[in-house]
PyMOL Python script that loads the backbone (N, CA, C, O; Angstrom):
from pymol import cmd

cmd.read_pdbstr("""\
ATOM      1  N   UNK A   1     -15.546 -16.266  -9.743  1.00  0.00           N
ATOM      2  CA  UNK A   1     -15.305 -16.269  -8.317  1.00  0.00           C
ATOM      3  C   UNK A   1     -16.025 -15.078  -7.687  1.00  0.00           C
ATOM      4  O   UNK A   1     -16.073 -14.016  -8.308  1.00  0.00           O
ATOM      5  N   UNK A   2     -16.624 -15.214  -6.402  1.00  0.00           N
ATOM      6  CA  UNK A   2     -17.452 -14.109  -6.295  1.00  0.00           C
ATOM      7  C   UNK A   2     -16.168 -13.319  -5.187  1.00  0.00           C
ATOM      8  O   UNK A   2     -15.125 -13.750  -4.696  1.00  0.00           O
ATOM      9  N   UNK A   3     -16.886 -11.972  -5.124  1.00  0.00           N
ATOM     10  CA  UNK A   3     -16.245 -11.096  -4.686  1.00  0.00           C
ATOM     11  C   UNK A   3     -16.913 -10.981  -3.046  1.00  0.00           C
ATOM     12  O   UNK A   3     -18.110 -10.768  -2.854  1.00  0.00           O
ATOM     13  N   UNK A   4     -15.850 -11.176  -1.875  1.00  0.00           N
ATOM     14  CA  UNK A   4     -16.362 -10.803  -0.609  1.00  0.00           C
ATOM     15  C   UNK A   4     -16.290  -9.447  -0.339  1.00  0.00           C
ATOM     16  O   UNK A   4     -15.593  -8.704  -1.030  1.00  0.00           O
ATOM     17  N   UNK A   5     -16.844  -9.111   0.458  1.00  0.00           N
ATOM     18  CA  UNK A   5     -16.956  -7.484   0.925  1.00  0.00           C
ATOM     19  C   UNK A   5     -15.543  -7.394   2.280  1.00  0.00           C
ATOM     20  O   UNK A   5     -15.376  -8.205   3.190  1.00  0.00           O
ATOM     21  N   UNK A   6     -14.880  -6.401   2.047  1.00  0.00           N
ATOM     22  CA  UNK A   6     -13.846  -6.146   3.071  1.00  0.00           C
ATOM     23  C   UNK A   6     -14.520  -5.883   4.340  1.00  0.00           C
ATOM     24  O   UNK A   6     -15.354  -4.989   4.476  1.00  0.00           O
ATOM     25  N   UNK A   7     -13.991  -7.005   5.645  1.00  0.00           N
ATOM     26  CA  UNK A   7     -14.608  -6.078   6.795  1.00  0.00           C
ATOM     27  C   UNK A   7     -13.904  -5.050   6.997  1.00  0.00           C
ATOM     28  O   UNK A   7     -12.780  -4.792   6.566  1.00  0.00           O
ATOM     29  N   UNK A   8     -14.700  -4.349   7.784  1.00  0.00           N
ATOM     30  CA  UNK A   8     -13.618  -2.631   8.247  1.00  0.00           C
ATOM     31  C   UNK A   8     -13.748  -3.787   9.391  1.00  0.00           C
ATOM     32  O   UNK A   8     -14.258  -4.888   9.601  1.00  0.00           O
ATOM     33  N   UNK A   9     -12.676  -2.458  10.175  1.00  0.00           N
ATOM     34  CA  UNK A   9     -12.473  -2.966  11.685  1.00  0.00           C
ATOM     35  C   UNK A   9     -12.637  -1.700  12.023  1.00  0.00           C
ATOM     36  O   UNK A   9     -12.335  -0.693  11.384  1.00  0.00           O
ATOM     37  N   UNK A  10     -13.392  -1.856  13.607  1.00  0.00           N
ATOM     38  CA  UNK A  10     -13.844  -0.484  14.467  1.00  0.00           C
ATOM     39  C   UNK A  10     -12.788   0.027  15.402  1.00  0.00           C
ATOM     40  O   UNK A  10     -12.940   0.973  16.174  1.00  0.00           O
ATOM     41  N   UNK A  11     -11.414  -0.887  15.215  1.00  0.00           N
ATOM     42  CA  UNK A  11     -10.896  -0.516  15.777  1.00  0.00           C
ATOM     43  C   UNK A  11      -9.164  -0.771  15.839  1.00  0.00           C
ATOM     44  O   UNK A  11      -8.687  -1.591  16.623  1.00  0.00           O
ATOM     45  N   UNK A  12      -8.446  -0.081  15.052  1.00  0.00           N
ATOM     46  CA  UNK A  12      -6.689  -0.848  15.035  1.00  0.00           C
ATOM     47  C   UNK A  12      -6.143  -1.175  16.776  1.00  0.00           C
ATOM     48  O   UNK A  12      -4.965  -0.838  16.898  1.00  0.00           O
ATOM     49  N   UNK A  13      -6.429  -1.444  17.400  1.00  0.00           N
ATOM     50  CA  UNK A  13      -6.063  -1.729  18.475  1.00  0.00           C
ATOM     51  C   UNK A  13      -5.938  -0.835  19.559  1.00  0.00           C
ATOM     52  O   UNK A  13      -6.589   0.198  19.406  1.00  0.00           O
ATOM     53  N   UNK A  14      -5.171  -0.939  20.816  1.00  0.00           N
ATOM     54  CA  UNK A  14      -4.917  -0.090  21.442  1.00  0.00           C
ATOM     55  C   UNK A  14      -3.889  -0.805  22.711  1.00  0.00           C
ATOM     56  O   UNK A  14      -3.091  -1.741  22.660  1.00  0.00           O
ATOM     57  N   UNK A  15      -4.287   0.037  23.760  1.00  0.00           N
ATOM     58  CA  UNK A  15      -3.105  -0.501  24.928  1.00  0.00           C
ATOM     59  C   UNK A  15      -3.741   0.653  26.364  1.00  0.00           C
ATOM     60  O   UNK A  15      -4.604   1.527  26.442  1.00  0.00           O
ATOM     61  N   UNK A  16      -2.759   0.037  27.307  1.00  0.00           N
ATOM     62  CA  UNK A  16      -3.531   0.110  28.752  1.00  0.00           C
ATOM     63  C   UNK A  16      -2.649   0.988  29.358  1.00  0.00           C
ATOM     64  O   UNK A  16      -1.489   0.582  29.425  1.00  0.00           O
ATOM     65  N   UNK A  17      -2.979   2.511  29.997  1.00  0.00           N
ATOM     66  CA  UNK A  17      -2.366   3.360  30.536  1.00  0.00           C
ATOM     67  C   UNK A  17      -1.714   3.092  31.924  1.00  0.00           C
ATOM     68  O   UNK A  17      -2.446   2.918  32.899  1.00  0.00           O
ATOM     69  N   UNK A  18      -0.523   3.059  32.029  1.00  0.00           N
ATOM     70  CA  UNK A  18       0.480   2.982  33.143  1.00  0.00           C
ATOM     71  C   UNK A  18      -0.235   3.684  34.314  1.00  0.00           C
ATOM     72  O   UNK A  18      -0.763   3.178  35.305  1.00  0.00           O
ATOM     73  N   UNK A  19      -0.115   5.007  33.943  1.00  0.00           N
ATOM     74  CA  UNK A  19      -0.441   6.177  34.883  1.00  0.00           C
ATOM     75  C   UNK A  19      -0.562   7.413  33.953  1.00  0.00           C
ATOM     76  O   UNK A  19      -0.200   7.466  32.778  1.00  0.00           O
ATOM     77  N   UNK A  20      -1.342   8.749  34.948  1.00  0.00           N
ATOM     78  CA  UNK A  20      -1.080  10.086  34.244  1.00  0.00           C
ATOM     79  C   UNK A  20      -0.574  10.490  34.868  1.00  0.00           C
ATOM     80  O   UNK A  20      -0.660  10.226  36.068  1.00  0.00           O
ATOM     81  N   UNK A  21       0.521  11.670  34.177  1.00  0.00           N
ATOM     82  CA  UNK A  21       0.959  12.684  35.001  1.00  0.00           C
ATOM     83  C   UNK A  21       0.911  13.999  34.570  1.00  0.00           C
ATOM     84  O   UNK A  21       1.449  14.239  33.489  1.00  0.00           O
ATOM     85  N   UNK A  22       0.271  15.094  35.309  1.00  0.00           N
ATOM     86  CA  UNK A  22       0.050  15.043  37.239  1.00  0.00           C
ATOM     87  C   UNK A  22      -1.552  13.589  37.174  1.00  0.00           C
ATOM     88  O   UNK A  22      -2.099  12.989  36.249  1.00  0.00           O
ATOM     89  N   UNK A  23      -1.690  13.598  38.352  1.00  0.00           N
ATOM     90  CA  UNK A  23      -2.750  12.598  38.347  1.00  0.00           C
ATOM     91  C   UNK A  23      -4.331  13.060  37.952  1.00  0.00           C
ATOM     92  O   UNK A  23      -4.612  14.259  37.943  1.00  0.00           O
ATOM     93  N   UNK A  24      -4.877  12.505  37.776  1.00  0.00           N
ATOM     94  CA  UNK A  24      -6.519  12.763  37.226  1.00  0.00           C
ATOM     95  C   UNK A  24      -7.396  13.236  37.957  1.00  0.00           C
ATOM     96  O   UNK A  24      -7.822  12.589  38.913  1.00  0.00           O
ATOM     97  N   UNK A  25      -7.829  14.422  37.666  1.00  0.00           N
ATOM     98  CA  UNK A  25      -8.692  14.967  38.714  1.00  0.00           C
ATOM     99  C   UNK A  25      -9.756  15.344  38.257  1.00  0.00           C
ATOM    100  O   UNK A  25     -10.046  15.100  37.086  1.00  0.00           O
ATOM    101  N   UNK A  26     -10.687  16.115  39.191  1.00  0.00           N
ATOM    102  CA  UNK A  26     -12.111  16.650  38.157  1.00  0.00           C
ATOM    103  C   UNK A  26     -11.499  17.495  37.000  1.00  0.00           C
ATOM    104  O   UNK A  26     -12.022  17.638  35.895  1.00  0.00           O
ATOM    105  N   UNK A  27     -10.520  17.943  37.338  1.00  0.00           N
ATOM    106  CA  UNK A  27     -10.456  18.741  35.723  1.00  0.00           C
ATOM    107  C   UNK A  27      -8.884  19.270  35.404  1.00  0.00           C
ATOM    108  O   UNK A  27      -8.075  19.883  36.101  1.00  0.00           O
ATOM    109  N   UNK A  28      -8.827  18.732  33.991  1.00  0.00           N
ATOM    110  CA  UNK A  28      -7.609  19.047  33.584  1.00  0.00           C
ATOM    111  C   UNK A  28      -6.749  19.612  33.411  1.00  0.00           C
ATOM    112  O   UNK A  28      -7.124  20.753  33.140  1.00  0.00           O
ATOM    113  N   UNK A  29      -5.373  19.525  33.383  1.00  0.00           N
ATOM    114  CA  UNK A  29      -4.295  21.261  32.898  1.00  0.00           C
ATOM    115  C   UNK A  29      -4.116  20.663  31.237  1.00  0.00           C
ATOM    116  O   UNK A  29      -4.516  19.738  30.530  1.00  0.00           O
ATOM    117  N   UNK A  30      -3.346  21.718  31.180  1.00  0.00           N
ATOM    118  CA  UNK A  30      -3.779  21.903  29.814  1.00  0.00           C
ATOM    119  C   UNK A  30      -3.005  20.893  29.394  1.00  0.00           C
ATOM    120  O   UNK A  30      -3.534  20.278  28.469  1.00  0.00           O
ATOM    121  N   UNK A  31      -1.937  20.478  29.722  1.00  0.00           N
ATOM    122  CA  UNK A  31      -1.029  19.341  29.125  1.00  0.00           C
ATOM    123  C   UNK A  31      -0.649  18.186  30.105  1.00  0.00           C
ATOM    124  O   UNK A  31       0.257  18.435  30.902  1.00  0.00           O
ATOM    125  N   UNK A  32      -1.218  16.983  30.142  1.00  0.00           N
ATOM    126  CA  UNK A  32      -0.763  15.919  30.595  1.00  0.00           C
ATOM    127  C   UNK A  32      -0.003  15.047  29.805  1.00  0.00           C
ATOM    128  O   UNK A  32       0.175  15.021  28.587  1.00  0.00           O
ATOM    129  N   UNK A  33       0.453  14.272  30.796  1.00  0.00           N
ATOM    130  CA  UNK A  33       1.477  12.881  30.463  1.00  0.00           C
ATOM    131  C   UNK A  33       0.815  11.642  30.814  1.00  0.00           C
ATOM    132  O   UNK A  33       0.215  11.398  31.860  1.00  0.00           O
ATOM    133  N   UNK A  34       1.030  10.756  29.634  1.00  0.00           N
ATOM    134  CA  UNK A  34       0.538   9.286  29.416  1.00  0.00           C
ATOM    135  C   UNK A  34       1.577   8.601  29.352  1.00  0.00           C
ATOM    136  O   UNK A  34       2.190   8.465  28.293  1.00  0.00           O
ATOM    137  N   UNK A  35       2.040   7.920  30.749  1.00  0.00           N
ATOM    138  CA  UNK A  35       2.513   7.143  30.833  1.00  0.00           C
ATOM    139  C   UNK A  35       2.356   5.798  30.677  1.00  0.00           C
ATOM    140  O   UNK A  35       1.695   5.165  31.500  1.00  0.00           O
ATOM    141  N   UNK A  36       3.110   5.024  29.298  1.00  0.00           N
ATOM    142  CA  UNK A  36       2.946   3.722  28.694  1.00  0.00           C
ATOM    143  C   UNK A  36       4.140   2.814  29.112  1.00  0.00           C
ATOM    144  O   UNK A  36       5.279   3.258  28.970  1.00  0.00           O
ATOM    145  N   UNK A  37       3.925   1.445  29.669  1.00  0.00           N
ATOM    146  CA  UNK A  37       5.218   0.256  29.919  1.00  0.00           C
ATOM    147  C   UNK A  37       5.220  -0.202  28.675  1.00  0.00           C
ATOM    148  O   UNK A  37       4.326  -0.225  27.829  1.00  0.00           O
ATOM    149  N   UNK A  38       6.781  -0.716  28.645  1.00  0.00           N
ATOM    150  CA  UNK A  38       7.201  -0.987  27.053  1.00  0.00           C
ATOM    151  C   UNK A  38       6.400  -1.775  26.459  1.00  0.00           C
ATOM    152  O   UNK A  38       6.260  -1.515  25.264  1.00  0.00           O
ATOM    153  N   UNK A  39       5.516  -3.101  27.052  1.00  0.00           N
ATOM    154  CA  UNK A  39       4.855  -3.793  26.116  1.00  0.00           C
ATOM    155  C   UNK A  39       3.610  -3.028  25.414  1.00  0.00           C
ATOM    156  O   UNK A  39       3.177  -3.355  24.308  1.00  0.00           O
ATOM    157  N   UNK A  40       3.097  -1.982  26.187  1.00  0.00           N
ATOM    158  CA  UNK A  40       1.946  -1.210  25.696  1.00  0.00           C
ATOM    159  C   UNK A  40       1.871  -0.272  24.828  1.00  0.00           C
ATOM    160  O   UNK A  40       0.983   0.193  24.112  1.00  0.00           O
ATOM    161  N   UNK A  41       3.678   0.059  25.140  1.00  0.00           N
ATOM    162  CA  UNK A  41       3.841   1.071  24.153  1.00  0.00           C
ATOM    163  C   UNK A  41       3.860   0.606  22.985  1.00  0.00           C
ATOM    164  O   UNK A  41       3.415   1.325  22.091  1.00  0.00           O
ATOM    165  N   UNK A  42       4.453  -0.918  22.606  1.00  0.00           N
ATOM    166  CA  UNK A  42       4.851  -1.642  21.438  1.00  0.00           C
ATOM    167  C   UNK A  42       3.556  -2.004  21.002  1.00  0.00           C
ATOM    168  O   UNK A  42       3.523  -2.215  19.790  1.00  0.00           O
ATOM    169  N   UNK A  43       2.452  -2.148  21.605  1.00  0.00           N
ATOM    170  CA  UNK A  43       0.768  -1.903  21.063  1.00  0.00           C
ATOM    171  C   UNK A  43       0.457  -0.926  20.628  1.00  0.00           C
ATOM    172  O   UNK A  43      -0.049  -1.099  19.520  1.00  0.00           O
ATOM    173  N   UNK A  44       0.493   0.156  20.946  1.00  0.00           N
ATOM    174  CA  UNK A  44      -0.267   1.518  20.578  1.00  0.00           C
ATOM    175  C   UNK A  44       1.094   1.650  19.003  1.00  0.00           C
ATOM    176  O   UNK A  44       0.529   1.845  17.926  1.00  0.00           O
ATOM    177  N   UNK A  45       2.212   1.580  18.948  1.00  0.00           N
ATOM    178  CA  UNK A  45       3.444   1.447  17.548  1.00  0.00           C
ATOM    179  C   UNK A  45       2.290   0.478  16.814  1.00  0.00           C
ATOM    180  O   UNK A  45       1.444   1.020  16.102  1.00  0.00           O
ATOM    181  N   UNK A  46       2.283  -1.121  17.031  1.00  0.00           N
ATOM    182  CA  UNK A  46       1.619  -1.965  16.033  1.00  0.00           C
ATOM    183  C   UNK A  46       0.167  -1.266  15.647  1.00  0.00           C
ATOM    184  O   UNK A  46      -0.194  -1.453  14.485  1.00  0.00           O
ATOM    185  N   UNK A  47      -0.662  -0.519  16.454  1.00  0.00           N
ATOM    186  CA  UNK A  47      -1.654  -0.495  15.836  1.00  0.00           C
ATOM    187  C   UNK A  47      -1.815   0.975  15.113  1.00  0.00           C
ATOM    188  O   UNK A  47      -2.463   1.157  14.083  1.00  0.00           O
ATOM    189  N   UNK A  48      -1.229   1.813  15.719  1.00  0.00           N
ATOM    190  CA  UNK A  48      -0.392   3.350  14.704  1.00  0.00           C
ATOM    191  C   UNK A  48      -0.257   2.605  13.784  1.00  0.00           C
ATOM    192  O   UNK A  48      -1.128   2.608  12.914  1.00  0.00           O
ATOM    193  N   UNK A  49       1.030   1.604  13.658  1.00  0.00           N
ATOM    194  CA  UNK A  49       1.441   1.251  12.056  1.00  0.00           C
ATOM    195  C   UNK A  49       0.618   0.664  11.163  1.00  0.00           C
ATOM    196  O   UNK A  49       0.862   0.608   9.958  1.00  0.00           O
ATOM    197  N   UNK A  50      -0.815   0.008  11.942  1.00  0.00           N
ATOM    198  CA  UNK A  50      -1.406  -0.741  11.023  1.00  0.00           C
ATOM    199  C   UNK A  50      -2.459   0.523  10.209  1.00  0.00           C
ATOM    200  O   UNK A  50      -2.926   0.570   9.071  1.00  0.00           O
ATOM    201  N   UNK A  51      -2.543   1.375  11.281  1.00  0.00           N
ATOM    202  CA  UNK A  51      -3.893   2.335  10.614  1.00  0.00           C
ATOM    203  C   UNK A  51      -3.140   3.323   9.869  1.00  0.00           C
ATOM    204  O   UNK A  51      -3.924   4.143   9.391  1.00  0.00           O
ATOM    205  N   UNK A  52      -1.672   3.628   9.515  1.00  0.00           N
ATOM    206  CA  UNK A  52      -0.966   4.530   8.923  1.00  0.00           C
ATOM    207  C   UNK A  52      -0.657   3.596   7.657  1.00  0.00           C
ATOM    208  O   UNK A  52      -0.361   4.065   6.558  1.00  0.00           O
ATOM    209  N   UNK A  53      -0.746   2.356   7.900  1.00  0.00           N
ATOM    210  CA  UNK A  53      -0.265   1.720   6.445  1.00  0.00           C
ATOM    211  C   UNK A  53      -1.716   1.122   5.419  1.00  0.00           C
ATOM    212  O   UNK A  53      -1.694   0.552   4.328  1.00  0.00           O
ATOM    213  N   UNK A  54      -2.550   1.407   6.030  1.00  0.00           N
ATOM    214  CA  UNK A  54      -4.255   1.423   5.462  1.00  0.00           C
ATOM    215  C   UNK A  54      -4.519   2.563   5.222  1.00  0.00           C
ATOM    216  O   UNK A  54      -5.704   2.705   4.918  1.00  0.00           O
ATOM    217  N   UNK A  55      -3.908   3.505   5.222  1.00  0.00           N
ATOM    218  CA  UNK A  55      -3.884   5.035   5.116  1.00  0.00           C
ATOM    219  C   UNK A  55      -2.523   5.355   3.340  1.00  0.00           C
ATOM    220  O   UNK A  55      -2.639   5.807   2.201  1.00  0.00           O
ATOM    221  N   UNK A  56      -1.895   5.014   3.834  1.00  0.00           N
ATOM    222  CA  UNK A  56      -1.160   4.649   2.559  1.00  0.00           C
ATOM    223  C   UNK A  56      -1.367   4.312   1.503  1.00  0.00           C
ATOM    224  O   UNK A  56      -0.777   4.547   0.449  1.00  0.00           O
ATOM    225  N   UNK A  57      -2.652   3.455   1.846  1.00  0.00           N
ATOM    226  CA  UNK A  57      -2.621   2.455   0.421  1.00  0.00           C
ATOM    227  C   UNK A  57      -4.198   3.244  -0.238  1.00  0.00           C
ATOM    228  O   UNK A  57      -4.821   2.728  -1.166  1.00  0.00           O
ATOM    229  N   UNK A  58      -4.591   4.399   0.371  1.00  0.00           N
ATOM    230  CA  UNK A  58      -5.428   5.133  -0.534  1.00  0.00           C
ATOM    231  C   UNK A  58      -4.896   6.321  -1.466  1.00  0.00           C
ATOM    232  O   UNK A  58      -3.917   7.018  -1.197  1.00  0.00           O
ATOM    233  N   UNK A  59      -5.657   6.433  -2.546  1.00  0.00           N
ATOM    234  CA  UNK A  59      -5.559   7.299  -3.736  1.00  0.00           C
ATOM    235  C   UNK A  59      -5.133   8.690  -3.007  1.00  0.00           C
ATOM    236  O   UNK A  59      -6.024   9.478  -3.326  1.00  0.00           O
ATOM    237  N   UNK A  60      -4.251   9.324  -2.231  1.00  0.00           N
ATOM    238  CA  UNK A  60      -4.066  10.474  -1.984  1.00  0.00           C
ATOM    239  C   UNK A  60      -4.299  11.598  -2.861  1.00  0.00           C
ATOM    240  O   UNK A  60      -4.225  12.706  -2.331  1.00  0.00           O
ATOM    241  N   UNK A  61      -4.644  11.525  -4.453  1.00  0.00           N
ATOM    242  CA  UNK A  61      -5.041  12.496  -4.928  1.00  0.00           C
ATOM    243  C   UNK A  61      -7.008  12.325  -4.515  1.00  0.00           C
ATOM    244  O   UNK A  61      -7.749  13.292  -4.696  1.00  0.00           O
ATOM    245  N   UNK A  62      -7.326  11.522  -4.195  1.00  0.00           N
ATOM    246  CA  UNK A  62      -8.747  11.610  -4.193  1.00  0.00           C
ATOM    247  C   UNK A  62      -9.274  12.366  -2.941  1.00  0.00           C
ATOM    248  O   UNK A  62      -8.682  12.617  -1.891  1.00  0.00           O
ATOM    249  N   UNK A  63     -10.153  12.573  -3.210  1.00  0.00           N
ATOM    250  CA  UNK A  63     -11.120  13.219  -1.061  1.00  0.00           C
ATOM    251  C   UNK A  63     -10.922  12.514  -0.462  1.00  0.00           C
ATOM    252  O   UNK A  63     -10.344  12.813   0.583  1.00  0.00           O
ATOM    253  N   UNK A  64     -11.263  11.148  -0.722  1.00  0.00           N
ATOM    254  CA  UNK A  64     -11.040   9.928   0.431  1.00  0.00           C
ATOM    255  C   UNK A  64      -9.452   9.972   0.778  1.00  0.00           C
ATOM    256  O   UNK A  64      -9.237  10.196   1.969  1.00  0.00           O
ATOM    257  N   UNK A  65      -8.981   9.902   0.445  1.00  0.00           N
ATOM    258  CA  UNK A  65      -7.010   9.606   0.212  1.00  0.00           C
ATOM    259  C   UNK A  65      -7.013  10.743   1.040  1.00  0.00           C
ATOM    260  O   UNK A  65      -6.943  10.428   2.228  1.00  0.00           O
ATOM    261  N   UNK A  66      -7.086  12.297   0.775  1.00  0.00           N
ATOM    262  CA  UNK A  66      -6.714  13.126   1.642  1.00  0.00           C
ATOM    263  C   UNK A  66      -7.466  13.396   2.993  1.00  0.00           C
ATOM    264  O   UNK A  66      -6.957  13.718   4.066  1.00  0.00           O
ATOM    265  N   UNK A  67      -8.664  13.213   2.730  1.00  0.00           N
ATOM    266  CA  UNK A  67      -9.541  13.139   3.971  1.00  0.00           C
ATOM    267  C   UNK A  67      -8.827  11.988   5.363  1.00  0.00           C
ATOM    268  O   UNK A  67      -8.752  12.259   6.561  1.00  0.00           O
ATOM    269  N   UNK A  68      -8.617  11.368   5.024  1.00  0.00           N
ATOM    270  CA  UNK A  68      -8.031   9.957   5.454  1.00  0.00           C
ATOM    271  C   UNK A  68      -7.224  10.336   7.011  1.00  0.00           C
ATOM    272  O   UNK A  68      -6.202  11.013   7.116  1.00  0.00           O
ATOM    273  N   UNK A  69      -8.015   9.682   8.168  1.00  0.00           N
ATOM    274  CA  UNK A  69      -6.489  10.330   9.284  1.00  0.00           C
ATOM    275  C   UNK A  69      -6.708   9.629  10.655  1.00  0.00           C
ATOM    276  O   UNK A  69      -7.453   8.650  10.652  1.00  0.00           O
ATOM    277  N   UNK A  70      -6.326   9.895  11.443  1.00  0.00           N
ATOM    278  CA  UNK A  70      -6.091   8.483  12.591  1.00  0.00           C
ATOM    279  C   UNK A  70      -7.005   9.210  13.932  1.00  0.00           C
ATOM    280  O   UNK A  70      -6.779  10.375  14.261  1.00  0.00           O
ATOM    281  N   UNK A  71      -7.853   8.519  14.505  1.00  0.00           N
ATOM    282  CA  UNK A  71      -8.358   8.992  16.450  1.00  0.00           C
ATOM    283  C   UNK A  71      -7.629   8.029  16.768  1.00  0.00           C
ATOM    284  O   UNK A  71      -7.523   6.881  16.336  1.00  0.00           O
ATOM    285  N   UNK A  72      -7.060   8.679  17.681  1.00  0.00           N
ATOM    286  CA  UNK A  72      -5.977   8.524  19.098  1.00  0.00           C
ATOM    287  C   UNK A  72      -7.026   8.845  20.123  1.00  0.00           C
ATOM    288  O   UNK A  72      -6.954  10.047  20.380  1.00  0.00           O
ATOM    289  N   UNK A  73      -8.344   8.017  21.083  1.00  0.00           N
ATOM    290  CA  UNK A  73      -8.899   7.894  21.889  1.00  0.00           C
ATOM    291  C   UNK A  73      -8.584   7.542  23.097  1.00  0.00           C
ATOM    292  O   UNK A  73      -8.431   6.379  23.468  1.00  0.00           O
ATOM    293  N   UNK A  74      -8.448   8.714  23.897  1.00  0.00           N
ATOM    294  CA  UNK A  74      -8.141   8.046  25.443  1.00  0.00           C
ATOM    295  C   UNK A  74      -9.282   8.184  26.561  1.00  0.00           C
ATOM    296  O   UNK A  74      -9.890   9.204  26.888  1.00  0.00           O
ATOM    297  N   UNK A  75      -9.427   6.671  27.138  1.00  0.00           N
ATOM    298  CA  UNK A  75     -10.388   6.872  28.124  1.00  0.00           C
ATOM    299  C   UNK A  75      -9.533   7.218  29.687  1.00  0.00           C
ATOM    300  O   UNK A  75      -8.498   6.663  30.054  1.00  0.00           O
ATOM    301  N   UNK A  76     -10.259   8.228  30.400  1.00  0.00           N
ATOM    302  CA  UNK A  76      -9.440   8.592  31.122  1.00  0.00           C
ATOM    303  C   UNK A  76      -9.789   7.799  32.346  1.00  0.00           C
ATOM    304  O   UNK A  76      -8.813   7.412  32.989  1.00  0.00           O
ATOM    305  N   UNK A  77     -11.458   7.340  32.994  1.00  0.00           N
ATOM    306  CA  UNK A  77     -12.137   6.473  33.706  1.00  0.00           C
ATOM    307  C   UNK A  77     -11.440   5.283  33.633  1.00  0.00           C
ATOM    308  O   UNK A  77     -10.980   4.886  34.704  1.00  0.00           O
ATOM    309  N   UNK A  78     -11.171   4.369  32.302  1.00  0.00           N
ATOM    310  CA  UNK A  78     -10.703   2.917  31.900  1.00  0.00           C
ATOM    311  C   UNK A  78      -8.975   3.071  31.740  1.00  0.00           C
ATOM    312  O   UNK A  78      -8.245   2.178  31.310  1.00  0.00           O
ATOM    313  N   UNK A  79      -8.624   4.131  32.096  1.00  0.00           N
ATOM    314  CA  UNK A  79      -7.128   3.736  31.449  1.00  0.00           C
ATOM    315  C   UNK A  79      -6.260   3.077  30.388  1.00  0.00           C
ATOM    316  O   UNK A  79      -5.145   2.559  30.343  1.00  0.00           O
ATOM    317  N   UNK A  80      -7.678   3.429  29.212  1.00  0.00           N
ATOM    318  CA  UNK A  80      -7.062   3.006  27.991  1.00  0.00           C
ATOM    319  C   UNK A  80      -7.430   3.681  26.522  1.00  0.00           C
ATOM    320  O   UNK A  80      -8.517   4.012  26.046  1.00  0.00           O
ATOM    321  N   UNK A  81      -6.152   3.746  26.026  1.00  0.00           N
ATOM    322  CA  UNK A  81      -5.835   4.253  24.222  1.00  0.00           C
ATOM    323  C   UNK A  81      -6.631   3.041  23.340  1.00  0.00           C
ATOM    324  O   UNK A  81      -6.444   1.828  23.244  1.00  0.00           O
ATOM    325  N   UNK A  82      -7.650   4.014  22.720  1.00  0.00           N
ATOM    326  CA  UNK A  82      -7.793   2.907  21.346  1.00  0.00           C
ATOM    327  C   UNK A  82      -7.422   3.784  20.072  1.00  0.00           C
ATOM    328  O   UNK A  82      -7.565   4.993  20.253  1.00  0.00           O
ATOM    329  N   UNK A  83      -7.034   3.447  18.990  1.00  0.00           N
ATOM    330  CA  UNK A  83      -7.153   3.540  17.816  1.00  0.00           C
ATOM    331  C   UNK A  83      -7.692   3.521  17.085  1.00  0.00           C
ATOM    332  O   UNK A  83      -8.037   2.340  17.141  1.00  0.00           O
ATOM    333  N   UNK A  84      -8.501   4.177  15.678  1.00  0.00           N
ATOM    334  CA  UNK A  84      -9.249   3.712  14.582  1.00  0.00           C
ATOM    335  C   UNK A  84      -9.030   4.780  13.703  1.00  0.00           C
ATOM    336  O   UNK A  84      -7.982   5.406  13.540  1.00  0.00           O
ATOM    337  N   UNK A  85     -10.387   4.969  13.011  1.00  0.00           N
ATOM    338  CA  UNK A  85     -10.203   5.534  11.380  1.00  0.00           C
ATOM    339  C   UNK A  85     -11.106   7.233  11.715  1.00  0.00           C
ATOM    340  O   UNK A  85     -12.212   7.309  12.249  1.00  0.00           O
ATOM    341  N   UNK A  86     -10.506   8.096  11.370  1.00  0.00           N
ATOM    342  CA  UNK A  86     -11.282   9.228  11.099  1.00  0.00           C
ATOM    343  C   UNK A  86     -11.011   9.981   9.987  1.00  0.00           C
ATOM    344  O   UNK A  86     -10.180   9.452   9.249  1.00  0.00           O
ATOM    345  N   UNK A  87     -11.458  11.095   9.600  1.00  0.00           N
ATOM    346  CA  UNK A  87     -11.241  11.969   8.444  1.00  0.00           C
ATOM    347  C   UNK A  87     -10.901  13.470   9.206  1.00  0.00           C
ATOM    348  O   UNK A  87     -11.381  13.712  10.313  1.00  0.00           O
ATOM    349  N   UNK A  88     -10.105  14.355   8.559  1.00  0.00           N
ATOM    350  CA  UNK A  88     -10.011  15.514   8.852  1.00  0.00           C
ATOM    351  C   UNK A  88     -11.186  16.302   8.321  1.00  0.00           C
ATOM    352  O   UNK A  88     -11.900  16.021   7.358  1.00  0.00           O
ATOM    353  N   UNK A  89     -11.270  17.644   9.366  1.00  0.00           N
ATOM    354  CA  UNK A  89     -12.341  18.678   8.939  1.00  0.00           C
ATOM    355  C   UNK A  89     -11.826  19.502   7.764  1.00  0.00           C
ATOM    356  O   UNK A  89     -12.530  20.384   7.273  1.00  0.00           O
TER     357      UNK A  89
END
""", "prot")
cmd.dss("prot")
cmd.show_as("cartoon", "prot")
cmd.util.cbc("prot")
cmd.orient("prot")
């Protein structure tokens, strides 16, 4: 039986920003708020859980296994969180 190649995915999902608070301006304070409605929030949970449980299932004693770690991407223009795969420095 031949062997298929795993697709990656570029992306575990994401979800669509409510609002910020304070609101968006030319330039930021140091700590804002991302306000998510419950169905969006229950997107950004499913796709956390999917890229934390593909994270799991590597060799944690290896580089890859520990290297292993999540981008939390927010566009601030589009009003939206995506998810995917990164490595720590």
């Amino acid at each position: 039986m031949k062997k298929t190649a795993v697709k990656k995915k570029q992306s575990y999902g994401g979800c669509t920003i409510n609002h910020f608070s304070p609101a968006k301006k030319d330039t930021w304070p140091e700590a804002i708020n991302i306000v998510l409605g419950f169905e969006e929030a229950l997107k950004l949970q499913l796709a956390l859980q999917a890229r934390l449980m593909d994270i799991n299932r590597l060799n944690r004693a290896t580089r890859e296994g520990k290297a292993a770690a999540v981008n939390l991407r927010v566009y601030t223009g589009r009003m939206r969180i995506t998810l995917d795969t990164a490595t720590v420095q």
